[in-house]
N, C-alpha and C positions, 0 to 999 in steps of 0.2 A: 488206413482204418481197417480192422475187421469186421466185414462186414457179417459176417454168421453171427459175432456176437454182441452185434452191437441190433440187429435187427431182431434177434435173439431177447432182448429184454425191449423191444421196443412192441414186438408182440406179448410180449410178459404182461407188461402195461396195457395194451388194448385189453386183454382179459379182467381186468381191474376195471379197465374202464366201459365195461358192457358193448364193447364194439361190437355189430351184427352178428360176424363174422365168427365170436365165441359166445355164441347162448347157446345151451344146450338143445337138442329136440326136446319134445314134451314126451312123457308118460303115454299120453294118447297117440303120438305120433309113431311111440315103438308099439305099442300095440295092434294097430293099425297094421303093422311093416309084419308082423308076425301072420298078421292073415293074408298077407299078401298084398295089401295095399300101400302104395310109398312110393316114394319119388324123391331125386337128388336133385345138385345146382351143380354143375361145375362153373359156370356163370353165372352172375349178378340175378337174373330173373327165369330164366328159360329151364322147365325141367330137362333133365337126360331123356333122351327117346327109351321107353323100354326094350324096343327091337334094339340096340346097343348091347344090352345084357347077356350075357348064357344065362340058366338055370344056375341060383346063386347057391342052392343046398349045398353044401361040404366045399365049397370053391373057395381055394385060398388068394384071399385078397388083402394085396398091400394099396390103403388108401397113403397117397403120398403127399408129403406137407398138406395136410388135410386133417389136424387137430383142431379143436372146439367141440367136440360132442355134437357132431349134425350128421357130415356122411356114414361116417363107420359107424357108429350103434344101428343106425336104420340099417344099412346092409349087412350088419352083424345080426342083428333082430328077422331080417330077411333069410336069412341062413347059410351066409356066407364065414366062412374062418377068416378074421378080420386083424389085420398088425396094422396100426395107426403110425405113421414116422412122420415125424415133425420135429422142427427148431425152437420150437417155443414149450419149454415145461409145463406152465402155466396152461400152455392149449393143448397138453396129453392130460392136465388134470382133469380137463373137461369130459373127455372122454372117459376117463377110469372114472367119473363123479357116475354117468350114465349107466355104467356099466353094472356098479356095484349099486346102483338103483334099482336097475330093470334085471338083473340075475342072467347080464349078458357074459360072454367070454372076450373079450377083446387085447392082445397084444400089445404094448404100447412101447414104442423106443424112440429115445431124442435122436439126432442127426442133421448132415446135410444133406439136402436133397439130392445134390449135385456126388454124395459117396455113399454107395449102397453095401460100399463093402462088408459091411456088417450081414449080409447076406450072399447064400450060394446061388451062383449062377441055377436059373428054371427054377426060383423058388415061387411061385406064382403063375395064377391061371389069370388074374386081372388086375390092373392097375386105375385105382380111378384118382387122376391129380386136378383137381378144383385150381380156379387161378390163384397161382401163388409164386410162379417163376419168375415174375416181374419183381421180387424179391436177390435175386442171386444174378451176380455178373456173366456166368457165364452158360446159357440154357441147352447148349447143346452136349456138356458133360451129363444134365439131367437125364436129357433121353439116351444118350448109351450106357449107364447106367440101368433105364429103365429096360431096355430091349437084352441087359444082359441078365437079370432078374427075375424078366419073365419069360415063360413055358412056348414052347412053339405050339401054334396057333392060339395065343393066349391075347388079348387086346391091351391097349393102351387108351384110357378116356380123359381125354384133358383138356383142360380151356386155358385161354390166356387170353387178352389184350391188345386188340388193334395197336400197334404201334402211334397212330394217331394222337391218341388218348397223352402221351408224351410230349405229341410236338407241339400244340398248342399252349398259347402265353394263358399262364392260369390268372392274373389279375384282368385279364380282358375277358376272361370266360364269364367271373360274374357277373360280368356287365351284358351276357347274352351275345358276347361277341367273338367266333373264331375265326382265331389268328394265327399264324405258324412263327414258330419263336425258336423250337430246338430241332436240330439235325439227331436224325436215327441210326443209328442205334443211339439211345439215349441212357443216361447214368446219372444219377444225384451227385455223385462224387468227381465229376468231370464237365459234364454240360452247362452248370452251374459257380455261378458266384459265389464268394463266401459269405455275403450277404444273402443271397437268394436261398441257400442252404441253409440257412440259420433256422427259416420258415420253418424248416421240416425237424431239424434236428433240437432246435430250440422247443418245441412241440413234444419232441419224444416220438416223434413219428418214425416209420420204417424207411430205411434207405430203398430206392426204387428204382429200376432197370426197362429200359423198352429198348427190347427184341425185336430186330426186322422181321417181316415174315418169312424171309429163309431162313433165317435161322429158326423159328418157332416150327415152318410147315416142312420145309427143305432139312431141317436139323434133324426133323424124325423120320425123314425119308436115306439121310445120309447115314444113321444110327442102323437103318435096315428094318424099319416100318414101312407097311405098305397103307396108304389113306384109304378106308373103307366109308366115311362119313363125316360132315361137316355142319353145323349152323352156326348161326352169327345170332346175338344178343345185343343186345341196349343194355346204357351202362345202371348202376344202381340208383344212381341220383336223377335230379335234371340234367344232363350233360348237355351241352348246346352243340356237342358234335353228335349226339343219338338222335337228334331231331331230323338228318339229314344222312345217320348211312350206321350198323350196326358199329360197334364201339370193342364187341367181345367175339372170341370167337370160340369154340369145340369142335375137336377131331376125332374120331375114334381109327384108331392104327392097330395093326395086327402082325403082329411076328407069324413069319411066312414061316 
C-alpha cells in the first residue's frame, strides 16, 4: 500500500469532516498572537512552554506536517516567516483560507515529511512538528531530514505518542479496561488483521504507526539533536491509559 497517499486523502477527509485537528484558529486568536499573546499544542492539551521559543520576529519557521490553520498563522501572526509542509491539501487549504483572512504571509508546500528535499540544507532557525509522525513508517528519516534543514543552534519542537497508546486492545478500552494486545514498534499495515484493519480503513481513517521511544527520543539524538526539554501530556479523549501515566510526549532539540 502507499501509505503517503493513501493517508494523504485520508486527512483530505478529516478536513471535510471537521476533525479537531483542521479548524482553523479564530480572527481573535490571530489578533491576540499579533500583540503578543498565543500559545501552541504540539500535544493533544498541554501549551508549548514559551521559554521553548527565540524571539519569533523575522525567524524562518518550517512548521512540519502541521497543516489545518492552527500552528502557523498564530506563529506567522507572531512574527515568525512561516512555510507550512504537509500531506494533506486539503489541510494547506486551511492554512492559505487564514492567511488570506488575516493579511498574513504564509508558505505553503505539500510533501513527505520524511523528504525535505525540497529544501536547502540550514534553511530554518525553528522547526515546530505537532504529533503527526505516528502517520509515517519510518520516524527516524523525519528527524534527519529535520536536523539537515535546520540552522545550527536552531531547535527542533515536537511531540508525538507514547508508544503505549498502540499496544493496548482498543475494544477493551471502551470498556475502561487496559490491556496489552500489540508488540511495539507497531503498524496498521502489519500488527493487524485484515479484519481488524478494516476498522480503520473501511472508516477512511489514516494509517497509523507507533514508534518505540528510541526511535522517537534516541532517533533524534542519532540524527545529531541534543534534548534540551521535555513534558509529557494526556491524551485528547478519555484514554483509560491517561488515567494512570502521560500518553503524549514533547521535546525540544537543538542543532549543536
Amino acid at each position: 500500500m502507499d501509505v503517503r497517499a493513501y493517508n494523504r486523502d485520508a486527512w483530505d477527509r478529516n478536513v471535510l469532516q471537521g476533525n479537531r485537528w483542521t479548524v482553523p484558529v479564530t480572527s481573535e486568536e490571530i489578533a491576540d498572537a499579533r500583540r503578543g499573546v498565543w500559545s501552541i499544542v504540539l500535544t493533544p492539551t498541554k501549551p508549548v512552554p514559551r521559554a521553548w521559543f527565540p524571539d519569533l520576529v523575522g525567524l524562518d519557521l518550517l512548521a512540519l506536517a502541521s497543516g489545518g490553520g492552527q500552528q502557523g498563522p498564530i506563529l506567522a501572526a507572531a512574527g515568525a516567516n512561516v512555510t507550512v509542509f504537509d500531506n494533506s491539501p486539503n489541510q494547506l487549504d486551511r492554512d492559505r483560507e487564514v492567511a488570506d483572512r488575516e493579511g498574513l504571509v504564509i508558505a505553503t508546500v505539500e510533501g513527505d515529511m520524511a523528504d525535505l528535499s525540497c529544501f536547502a540544507p540550514e534553511s530554518f532557525d525553528l522547526i515546530v512538528h505537532p504529533c503527526s509522525n505516528g502517520f509515517v513508517p519510518e520516524v527516524r528519516r523525519v528527524w534527519r531530514e529535520a536536523h539537515r534543514v535546520l540552522r545550527r543552534g536552531g531547535a527542533l519542537l515536537s511531540g508525538f505518542a507514547d508508544p503505549v497508546v498502540y499496544a493496548t486492545d482498543p475494544d477493551l478500552e471502551q470498556q475502561g479496561i487496559a490491556q496489552l494486545k500489540y508488540g511495539i514498534p507497531y503498524s496498521d499495515l502489519t500488527s493487524l488483521t485484515d479484519e481488524e484493519r478494516r476498522r480503520y480503513t473501511d472508516a477512511g481513517e489514516p494509517l497509523s504507526f507507533g514508534h518505540t521511544l528510541e526511535d522517537q527520543i534516541g532517533g533524534q539524538c542519532d540524527a545529531g539533536f541534543v534534548i534540551a526539554g521535555m513534558y509529557g501530556d494526556v491524551h485528547v479523549e478519555d484514554h483509560v491509559v491517561s488515567k494512570f501515566m502521560p500518553c503524549f510526549y514533547a521535546t525540544r532539540a537543538i542543532k549543536m
